[in-house]
C-alpha positions as CSV (number, residue, x, y, z in Angstrom):
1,X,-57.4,-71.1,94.6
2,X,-57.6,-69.5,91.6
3,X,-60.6,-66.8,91.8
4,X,-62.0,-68.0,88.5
5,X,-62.0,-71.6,89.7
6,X,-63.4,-70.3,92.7
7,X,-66.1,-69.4,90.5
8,X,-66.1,-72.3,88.5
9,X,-67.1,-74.4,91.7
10,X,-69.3,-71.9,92.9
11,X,-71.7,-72.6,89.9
12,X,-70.4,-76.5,89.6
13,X,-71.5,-77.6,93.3
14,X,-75.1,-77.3,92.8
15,X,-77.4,-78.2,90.2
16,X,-79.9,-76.0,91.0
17,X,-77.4,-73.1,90.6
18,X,-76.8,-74.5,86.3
19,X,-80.3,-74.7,86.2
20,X,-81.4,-71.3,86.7
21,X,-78.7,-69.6,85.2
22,X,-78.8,-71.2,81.9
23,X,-83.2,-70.9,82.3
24,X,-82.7,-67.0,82.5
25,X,-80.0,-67.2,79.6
26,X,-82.4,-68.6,77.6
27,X,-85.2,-66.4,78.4
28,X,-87.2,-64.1,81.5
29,X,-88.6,-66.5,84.4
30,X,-90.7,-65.2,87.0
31,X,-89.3,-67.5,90.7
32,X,-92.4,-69.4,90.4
33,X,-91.3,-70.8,87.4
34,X,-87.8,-71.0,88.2
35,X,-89.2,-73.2,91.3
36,X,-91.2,-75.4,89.4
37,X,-88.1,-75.5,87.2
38,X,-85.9,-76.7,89.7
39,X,-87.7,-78.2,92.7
40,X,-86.3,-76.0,95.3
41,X,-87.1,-74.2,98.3
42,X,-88.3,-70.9,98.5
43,X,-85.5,-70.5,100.4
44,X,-82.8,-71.7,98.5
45,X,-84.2,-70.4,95.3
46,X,-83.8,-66.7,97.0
47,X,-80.2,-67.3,98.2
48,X,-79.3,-68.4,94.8
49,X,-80.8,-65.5,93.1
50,X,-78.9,-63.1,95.4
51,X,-76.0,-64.9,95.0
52,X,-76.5,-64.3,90.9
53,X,-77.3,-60.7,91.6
54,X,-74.2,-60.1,93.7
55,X,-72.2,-61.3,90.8
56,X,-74.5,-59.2,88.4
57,X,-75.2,-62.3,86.1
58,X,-79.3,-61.6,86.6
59,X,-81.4,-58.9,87.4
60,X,-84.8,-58.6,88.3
61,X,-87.0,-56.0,85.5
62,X,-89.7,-55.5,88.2
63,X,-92.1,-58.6,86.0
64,X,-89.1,-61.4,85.9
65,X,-85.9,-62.3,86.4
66,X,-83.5,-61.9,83.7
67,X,-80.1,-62.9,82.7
68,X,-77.1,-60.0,82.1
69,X,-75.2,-60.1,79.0
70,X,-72.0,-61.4,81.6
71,X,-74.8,-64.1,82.8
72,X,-75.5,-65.3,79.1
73,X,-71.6,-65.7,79.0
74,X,-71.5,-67.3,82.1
75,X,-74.0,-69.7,80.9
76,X,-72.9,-70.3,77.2
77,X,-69.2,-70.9,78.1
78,X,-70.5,-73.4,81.5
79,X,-72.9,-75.4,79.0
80,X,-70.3,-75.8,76.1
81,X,-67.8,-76.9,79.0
82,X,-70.1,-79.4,80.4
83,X,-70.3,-80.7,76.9
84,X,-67.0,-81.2,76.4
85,X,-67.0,-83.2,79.2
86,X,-69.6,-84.8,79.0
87,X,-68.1,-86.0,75.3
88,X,-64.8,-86.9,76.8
89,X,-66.8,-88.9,79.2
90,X,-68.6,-90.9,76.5
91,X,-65.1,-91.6,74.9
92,X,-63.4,-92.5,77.9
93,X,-63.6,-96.2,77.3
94,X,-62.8,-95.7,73.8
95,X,-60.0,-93.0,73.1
96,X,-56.8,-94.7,73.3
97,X,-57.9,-96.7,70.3
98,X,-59.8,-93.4,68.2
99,X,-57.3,-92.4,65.5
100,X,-57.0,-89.2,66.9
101,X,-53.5,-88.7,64.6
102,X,-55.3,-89.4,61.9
103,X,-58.7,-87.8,62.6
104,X,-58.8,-84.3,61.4
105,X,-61.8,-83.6,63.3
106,X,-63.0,-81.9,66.6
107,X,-63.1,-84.8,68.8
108,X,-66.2,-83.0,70.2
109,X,-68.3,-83.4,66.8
110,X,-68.3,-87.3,67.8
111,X,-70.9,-85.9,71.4
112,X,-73.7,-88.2,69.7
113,X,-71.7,-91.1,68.1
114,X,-73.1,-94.6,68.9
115,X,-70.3,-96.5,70.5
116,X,-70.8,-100.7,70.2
117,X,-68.2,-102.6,72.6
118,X,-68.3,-106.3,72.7
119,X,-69.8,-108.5,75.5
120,X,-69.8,-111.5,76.7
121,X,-73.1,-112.3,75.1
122,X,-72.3,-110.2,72.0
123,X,-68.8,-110.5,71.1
124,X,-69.4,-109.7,67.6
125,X,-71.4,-106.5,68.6
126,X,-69.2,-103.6,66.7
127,X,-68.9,-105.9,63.6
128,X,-72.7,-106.4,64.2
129,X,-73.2,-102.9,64.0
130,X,-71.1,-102.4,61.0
131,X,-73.1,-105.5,58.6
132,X,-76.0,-103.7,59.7
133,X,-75.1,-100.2,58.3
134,X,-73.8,-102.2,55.1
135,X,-77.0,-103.9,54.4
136,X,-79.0,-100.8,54.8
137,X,-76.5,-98.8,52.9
138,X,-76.9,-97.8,48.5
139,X,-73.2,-97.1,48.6
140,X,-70.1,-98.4,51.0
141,X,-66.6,-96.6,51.0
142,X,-63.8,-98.3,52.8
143,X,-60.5,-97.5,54.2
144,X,-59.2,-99.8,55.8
145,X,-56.0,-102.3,57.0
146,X,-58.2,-105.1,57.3
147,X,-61.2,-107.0,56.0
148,X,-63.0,-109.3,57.7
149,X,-65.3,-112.3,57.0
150,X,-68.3,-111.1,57.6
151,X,-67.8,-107.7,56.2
152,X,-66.8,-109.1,52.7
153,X,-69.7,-111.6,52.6
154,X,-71.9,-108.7,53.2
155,X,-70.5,-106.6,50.4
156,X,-70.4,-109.5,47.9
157,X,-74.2,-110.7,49.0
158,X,-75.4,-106.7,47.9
159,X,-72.4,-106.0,45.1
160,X,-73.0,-109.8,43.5
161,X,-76.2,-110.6,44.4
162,X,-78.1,-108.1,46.0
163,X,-81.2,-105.7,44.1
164,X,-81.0,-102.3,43.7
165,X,-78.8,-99.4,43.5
166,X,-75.0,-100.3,44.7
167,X,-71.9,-99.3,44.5
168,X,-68.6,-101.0,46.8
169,X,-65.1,-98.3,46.7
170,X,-62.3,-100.4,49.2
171,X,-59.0,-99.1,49.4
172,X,-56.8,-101.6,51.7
173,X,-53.5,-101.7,52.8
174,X,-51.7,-105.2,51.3
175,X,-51.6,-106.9,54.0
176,X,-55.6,-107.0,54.4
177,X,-56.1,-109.0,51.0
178,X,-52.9,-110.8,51.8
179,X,-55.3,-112.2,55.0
180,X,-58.5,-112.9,53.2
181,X,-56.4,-115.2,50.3
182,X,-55.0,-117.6,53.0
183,X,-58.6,-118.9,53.3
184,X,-59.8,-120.4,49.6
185,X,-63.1,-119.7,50.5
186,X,-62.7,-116.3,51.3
187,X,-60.3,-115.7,48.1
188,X,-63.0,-117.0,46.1
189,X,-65.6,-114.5,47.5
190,X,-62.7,-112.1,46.9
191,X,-62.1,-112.9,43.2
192,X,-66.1,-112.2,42.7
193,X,-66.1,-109.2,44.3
194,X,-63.4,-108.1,42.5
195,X,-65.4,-109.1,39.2
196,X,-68.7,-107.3,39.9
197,X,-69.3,-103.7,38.1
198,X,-70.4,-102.5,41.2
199,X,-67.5,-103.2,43.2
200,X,-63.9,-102.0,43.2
201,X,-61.0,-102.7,44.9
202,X,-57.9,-100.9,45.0
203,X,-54.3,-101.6,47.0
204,X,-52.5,-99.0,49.2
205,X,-48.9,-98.5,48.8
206,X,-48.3,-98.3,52.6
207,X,-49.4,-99.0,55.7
208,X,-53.5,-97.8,56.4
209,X,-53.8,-96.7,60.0
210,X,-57.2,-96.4,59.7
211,X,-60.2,-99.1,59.6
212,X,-63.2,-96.3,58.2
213,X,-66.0,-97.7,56.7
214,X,-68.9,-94.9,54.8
215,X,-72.2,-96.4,54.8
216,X,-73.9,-93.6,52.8
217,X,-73.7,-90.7,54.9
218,X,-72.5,-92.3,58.3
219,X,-69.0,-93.0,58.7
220,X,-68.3,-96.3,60.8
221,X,-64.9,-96.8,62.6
222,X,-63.8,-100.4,64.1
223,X,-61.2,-99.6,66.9
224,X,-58.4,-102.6,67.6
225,X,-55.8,-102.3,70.4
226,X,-51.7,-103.0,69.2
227,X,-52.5,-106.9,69.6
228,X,-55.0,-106.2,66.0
229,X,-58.2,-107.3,68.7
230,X,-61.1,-105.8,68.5
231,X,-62.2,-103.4,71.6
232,X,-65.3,-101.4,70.1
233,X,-67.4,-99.7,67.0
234,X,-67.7,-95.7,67.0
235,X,-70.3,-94.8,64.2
236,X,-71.8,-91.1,63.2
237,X,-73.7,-88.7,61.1
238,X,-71.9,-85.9,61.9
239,X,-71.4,-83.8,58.9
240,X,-67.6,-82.6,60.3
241,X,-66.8,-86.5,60.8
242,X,-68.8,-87.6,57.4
243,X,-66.2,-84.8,55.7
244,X,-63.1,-86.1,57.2
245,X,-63.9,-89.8,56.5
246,X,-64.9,-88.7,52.9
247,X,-61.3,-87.0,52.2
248,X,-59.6,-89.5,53.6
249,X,-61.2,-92.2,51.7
250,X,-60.4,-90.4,48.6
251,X,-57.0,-89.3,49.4
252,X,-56.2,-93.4,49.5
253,X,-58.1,-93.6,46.8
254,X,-56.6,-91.5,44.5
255,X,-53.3,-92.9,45.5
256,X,-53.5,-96.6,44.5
257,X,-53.3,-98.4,41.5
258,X,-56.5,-100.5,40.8
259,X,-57.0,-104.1,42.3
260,X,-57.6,-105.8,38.7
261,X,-55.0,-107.9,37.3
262,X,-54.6,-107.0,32.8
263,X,-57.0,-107.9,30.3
264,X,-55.5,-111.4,29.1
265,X,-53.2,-113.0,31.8
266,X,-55.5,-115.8,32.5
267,X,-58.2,-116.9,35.4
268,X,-55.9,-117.5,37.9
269,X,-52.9,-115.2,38.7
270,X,-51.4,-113.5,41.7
271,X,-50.1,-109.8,41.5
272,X,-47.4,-108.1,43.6
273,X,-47.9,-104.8,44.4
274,X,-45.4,-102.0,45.5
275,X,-46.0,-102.8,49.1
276,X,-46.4,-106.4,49.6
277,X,-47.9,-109.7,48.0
278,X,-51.5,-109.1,47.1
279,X,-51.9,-112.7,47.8
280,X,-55.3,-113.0,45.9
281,X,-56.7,-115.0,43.0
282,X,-58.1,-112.7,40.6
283,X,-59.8,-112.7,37.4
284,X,-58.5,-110.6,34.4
285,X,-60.4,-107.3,34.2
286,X,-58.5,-104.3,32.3
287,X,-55.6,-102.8,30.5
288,X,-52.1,-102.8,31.5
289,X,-52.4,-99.3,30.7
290,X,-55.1,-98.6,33.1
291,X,-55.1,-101.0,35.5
292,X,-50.8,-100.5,36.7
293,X,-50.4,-104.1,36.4
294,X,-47.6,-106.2,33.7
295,X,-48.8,-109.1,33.0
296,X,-45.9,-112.1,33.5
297,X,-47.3,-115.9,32.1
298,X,-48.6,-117.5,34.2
299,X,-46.5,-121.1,34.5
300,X,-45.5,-123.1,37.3
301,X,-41.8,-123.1,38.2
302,X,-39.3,-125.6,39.1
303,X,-39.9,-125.2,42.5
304,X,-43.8,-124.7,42.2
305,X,-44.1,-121.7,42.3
306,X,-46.3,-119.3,40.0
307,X,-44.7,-115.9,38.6
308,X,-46.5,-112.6,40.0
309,X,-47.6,-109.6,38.3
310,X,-45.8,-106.4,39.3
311,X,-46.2,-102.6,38.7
């Protein structure tokens, strides 16, 4: 075996062993402390400090035990491995769903996120999770290739009807709205949301291999398998993962064309966007000229069908 593994296991095997290592890193112990510390022996606590002093990672200052600057090393570079683990432990379950491609961030920033997976007596738990951030929240950003039920009625409730402060950014690939205007219901709760000052919808030109949701200043990420079914919720306050979700909200953002059909083309109209049907009934909202949209009339044709807008 490799001598550094060798040394590796030698700390590794026994808990006692981490214990008083990263004690002494952190400060002088007399062994009466390091016993109460760690519960053992007399016995073993004296083979473990020889041990330590063979290896010249402590020495003893004639008052205390103390840690050498190769035993602080020792200790930093063990405790930030056990981390690491410890992290990749935590996201075991979870990891082959995690964006990683698309996450620009040091999977080990995500140690203290709060991962929600669904169970038999709370299948909805990581959308749970997610209506709970967004009814707490003063501002939501979303990037996302879907939009779900319950996450729209929450938005409308606080965008439409809700008091206080608000303010509702989405950026969604086509073929999420294209979902929600199947349902009437749900286009109608669409078609307000799209009409409320505080909210705004725009539409990616592409696909959106992401499903990122910013609830103020935590950043909430649903996790589906290939089959689009939902596995489990990873949400944190991270400031390295709040920054990555923040730049990649905007660069969507600033990529797509806004979700409002031209001042004038009616009440009820469809639009086409670059990449796909934006299958939605929308109100008219702004210029041609801002907005990216050309109006068409709207006029049912011989086969029953109504003309789209397009960019």
């Amino acid at each position: 075996m490799d001598s550094a593994l060798e040394e590796i296991e030698f700390l590794a095997l026994s808990a006692n062993r981490v214990t008083v290592l990263e004690r002494l890193a952190e400060a002088p112990h007399t062994r009466v402390e390091l016993a109460e510390a760690t519960d053992a022996s007399q016995p073993t606590l004296g083979r473990i400090l020889r041990d330590f002093e063979g290896r010249q990672w402590v020495a003893h200052d004639g008052t205390a035990y103390v840690a050498t600057a190769t035993g602080r090393l020792v200790a930093e570079e063990f405790r930030s491995l056990r981390g690491t683990v410890e992290t990749e432990r935590r996201l075991r379950p979870v990891i082959e769903w995690l964006p990683t491609e698309e996450m620009a961030v040091d999977l080990r920033r995500l140690a203290d996120a709060r991962i929600t997976s669904p169970s038999r007596t709370r299948p909805s738990a990581p959308v749970d999770r997610l209506l709970e951030l967004i009814r707490d929240a003063g501002r939501v950003r979303i990037v996302s290739h879907a939009f779900n039920e319950a996450s729209l009625d929450a938005i409308r409730e606080r965008a439409v009807d809700g008091e206080g402060p608000f303010a509702f950014e989405g950026v969604f690939s086509p073929a999420a709205l294209d979902a929600v205007a199947r349902d009437d219901r749900l286009r109608d709760r669409l078609r307000e949301l799209v009409d409320a000052d505080r909210a705004e919808i725009r539409i990616h030109d592409g696909p959106v291999p992401l499903a990122v949701t910013i609830t103020d200043d935590v950043v909430h990420l649903l996790l589906r398998d290939d089959g689009g079914l939902l596995r489990a919720a990873v949400d944190s306050d991270d400031e390295a993962v709040l920054a990555w979700a923040e730049t990649a909200h905007e660069r969507y953002w600033s990529r797509s064309p806004r979700g409002r059909p031209p001042r004038g083309c009616g009440r009820d109209v469809r639009l086409d966007t670059p990449g796909g049907t934006f299958a939605s009934t929308l109100r008219a909202g702004r210029s041609p000229r801002r907005s990216g949209w050309r109006c068409r009339p709207v006029a049912v044709t011989a086969d029953g069908r109504r003309p789209r807008f397009h960019t």
